[in-house]
MMTF fields as JSON, N, C-alpha, C and O atoms, coordinates in Angstrom:
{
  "mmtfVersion": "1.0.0",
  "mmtfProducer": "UNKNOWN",
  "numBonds": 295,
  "numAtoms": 296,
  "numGroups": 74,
  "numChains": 1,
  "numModels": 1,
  "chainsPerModel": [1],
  "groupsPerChain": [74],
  "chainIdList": ["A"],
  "bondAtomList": [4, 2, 8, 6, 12, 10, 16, 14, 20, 18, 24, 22, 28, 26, 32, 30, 36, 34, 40, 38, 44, 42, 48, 46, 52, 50, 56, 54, 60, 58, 64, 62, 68, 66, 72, 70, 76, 74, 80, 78, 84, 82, 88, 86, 92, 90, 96, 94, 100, 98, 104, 102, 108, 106, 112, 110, 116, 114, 120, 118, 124, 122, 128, 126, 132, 130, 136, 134, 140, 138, 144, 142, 148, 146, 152, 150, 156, 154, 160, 158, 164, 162, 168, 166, 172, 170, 176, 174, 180, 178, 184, 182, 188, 186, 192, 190, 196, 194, 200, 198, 204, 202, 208, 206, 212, 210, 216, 214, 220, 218, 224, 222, 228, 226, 232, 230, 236, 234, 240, 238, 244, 242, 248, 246, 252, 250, 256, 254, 260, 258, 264, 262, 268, 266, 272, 270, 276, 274, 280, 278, 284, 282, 288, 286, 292, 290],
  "bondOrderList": [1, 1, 1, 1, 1, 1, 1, 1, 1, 1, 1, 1, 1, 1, 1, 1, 1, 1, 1, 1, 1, 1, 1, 1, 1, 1, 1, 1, 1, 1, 1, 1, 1, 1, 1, 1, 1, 1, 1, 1, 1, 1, 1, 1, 1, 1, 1, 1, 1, 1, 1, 1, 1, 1, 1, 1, 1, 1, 1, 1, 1, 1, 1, 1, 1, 1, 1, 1, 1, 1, 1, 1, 1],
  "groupList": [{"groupName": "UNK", "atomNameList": ["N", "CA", "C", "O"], "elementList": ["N", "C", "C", "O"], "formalChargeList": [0, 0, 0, 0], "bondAtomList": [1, 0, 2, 1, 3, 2], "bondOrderList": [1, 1, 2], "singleLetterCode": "X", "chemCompType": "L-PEPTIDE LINKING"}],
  "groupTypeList": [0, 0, 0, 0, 0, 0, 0, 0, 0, 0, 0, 0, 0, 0, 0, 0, 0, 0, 0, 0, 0, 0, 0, 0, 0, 0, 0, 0, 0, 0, 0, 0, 0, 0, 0, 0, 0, 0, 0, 0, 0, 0, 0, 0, 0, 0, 0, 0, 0, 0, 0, 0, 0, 0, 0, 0, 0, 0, 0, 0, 0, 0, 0, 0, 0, 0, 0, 0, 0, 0, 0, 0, 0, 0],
  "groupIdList": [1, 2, 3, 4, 5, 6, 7, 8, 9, 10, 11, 12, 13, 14, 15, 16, 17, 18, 19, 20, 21, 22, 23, 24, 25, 26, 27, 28, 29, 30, 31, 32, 33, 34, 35, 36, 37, 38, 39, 40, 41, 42, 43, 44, 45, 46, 47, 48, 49, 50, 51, 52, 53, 54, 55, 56, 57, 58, 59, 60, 61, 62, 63, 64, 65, 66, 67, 68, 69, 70, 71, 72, 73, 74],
  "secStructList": [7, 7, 7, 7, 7, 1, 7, 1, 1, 1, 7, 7, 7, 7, 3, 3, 7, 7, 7, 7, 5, 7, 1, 3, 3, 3, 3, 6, 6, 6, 3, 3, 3, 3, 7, 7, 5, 7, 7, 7, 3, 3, 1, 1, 1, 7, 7, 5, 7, 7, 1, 1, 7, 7, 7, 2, 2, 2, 2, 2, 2, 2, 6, 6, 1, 7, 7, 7, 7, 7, 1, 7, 7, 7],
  "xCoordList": [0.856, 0.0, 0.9, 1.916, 0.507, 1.746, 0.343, -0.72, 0.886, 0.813, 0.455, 1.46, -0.87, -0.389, -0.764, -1.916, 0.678, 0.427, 0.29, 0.147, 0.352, 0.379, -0.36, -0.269, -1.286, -2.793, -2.589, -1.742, -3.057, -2.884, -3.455, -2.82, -4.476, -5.052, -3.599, -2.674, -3.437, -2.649, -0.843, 0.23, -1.056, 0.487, 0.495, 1.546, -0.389, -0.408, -0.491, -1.19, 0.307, 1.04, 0.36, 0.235, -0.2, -1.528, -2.586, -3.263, -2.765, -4.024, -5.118, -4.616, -5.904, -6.591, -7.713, -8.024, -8.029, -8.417, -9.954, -10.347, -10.647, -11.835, -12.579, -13.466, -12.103, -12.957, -11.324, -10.276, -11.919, -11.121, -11.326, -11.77, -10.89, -11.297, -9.944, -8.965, -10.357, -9.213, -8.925, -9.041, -8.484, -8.178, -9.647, -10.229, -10.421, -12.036, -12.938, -12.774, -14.217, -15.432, -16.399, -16.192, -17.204, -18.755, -18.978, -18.656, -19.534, -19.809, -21.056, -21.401, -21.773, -22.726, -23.903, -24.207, -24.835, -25.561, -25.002, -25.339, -24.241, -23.946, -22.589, -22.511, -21.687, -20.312, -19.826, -20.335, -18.221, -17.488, -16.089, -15.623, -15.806, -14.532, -13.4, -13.594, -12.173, -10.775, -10.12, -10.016, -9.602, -8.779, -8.858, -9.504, -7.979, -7.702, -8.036, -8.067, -8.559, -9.072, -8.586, -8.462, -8.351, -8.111, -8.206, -7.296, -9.563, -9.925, -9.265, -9.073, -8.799, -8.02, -8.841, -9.514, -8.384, -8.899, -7.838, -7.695, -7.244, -6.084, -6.942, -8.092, -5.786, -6.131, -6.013, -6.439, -5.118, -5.132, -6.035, -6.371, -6.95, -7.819, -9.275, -10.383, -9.061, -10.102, -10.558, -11.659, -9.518, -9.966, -9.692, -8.82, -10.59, -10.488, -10.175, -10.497, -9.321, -9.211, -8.272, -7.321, -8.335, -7.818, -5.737, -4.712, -6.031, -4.08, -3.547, -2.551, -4.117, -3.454, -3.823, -4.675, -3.431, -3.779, -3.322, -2.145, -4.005, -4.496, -4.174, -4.89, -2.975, -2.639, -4.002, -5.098, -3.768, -4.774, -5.522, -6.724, -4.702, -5.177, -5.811, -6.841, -5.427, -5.68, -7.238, -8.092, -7.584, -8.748, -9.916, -11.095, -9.414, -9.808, -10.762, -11.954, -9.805, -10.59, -11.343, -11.962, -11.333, -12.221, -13.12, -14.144, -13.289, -14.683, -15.595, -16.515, -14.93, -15.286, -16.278, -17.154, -15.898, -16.489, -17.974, -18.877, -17.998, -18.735, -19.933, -19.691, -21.262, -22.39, -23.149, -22.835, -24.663, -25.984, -26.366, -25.722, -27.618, -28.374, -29.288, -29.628, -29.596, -30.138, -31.501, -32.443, -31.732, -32.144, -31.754, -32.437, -30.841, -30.482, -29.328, -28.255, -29.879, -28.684, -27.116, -27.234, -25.999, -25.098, -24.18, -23.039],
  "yCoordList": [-1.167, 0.0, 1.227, 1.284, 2.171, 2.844, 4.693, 4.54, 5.688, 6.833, 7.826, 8.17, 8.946, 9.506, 10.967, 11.239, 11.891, 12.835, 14.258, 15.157, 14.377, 15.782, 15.735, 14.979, 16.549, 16.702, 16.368, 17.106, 15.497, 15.353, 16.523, 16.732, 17.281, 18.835, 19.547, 19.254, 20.524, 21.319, 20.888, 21.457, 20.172, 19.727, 19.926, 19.521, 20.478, 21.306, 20.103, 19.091, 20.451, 19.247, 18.947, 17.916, 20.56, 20.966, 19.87, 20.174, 18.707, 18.681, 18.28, 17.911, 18.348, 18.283, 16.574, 16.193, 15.957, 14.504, 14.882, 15.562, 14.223, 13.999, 12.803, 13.145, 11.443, 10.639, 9.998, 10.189, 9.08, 7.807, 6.6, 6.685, 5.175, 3.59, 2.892, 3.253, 1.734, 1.057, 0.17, 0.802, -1.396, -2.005, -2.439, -2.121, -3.249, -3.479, -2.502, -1.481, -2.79, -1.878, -2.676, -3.881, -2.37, -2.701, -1.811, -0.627, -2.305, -2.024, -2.806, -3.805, -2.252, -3.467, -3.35, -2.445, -4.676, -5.204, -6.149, -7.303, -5.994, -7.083, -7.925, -9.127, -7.302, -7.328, -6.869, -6.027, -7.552, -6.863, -7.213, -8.272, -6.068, -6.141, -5.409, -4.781, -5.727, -4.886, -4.07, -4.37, -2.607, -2.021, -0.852, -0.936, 0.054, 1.672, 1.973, 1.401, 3.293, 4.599, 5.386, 5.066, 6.779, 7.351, 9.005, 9.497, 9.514, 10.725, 11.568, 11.454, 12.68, 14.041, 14.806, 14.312, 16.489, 17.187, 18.674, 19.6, 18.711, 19.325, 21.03, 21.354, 21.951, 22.508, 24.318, 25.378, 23.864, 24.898, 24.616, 25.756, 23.805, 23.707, 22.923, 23.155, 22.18, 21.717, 20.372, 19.957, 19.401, 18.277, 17.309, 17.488, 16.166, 15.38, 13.954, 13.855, 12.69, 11.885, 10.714, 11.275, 9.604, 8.632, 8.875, 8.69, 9.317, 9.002, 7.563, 7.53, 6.559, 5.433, 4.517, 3.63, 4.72, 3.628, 2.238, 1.918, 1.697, 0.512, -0.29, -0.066, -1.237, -2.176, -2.622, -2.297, -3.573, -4.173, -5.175, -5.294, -6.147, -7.268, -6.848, -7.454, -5.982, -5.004, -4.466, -4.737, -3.992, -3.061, -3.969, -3.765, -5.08, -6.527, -7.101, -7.391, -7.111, -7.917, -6.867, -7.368, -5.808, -5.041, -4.704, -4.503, -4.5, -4.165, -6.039, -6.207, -6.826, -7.987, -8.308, -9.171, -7.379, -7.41, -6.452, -6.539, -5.72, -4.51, -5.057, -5.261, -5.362, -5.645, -5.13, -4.471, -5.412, -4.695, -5.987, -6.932, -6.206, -7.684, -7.401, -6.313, -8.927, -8.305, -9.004, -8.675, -10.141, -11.226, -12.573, -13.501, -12.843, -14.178, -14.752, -14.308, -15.781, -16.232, -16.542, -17.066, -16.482, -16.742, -17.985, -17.865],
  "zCoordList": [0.0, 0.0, 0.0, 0.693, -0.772, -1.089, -0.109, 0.494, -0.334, 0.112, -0.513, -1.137, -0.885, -1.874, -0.717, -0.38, -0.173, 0.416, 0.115, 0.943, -1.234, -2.651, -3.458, -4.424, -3.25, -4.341, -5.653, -6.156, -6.458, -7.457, -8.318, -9.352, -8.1, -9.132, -8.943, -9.701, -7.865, -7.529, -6.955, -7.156, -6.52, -5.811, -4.529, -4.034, -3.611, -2.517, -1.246, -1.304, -0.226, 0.447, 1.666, 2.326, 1.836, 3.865, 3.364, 2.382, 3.922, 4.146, 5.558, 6.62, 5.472, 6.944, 6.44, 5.311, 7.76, 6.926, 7.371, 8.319, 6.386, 5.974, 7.048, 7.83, 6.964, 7.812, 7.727, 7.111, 8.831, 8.507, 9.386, 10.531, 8.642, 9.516, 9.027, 8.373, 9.652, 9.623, 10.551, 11.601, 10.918, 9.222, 9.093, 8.056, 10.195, 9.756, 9.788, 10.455, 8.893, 8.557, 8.694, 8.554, 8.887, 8.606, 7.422, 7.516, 6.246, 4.951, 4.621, 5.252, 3.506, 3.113, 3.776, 4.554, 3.321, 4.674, 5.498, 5.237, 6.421, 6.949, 6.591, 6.846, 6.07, 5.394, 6.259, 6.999, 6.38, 7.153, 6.01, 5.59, 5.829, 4.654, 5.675, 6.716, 4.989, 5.577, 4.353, 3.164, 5.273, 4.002, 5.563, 6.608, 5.102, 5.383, 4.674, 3.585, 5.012, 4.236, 5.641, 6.824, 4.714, 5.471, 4.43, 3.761, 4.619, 2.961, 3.708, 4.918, 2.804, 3.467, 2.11, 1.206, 2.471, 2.035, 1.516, 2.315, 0.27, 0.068, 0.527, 0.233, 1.402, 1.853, 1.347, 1.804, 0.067, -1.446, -2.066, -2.388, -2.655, -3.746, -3.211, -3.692, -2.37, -1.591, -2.084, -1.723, -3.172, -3.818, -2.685, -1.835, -2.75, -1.419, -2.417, -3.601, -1.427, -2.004, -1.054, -0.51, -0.833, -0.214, 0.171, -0.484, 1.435, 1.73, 1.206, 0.484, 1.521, 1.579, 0.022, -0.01, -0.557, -2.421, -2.2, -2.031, -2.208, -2.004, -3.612, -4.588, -3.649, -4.673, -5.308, -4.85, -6.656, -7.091, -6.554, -6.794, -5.612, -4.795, -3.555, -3.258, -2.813, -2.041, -2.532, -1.688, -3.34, -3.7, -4.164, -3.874, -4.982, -5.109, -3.894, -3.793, -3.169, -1.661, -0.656, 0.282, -0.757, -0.106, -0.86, -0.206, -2.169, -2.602, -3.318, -4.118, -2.698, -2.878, -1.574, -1.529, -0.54, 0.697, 0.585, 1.417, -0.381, -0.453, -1.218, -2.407, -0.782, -1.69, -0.99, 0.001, -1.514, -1.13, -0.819, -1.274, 0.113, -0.035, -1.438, -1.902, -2.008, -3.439, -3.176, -3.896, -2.0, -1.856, -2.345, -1.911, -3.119, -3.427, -2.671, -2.263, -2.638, -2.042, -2.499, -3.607, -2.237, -2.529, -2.663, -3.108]
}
């Protein structure tokens, strides 16, 4: 999991954080997935967006955790 601490719009380095969890969530109905998040909020331009980027396998298995109930079973 790599870091991203410089706004990608502007470059601007202040930021103040938005929410954050970590490593378990309750997501879903009734899902419990793992990952960090951790949103910040660049404090020159005001674009908000995840500190911590999360690999492909990584992003894989947490939104694998992430559903709605649809009623069917699985």
């Amino acid at each position: 999991m790599g870091e991203r601490s410089a706004c990608a719009f502007c470059g601007g380095r202040e930021t103040r954080p938005l929410n954050q969890y970590g490593p378990r969530c309750l997501v879903g109905d009734y899902r419990i997935t793992t990952g960090d998040v951790e949103n910040v909020w660049c404090v020159r331009c005001g674009l908000g967006w995840n500190r911590r980027m999360m690999d492909e396998s990584e992003l894989a298995a947490f939104y694998a955790g992430y559903a709605k109930k649809t009623g069917t079973v699985e």
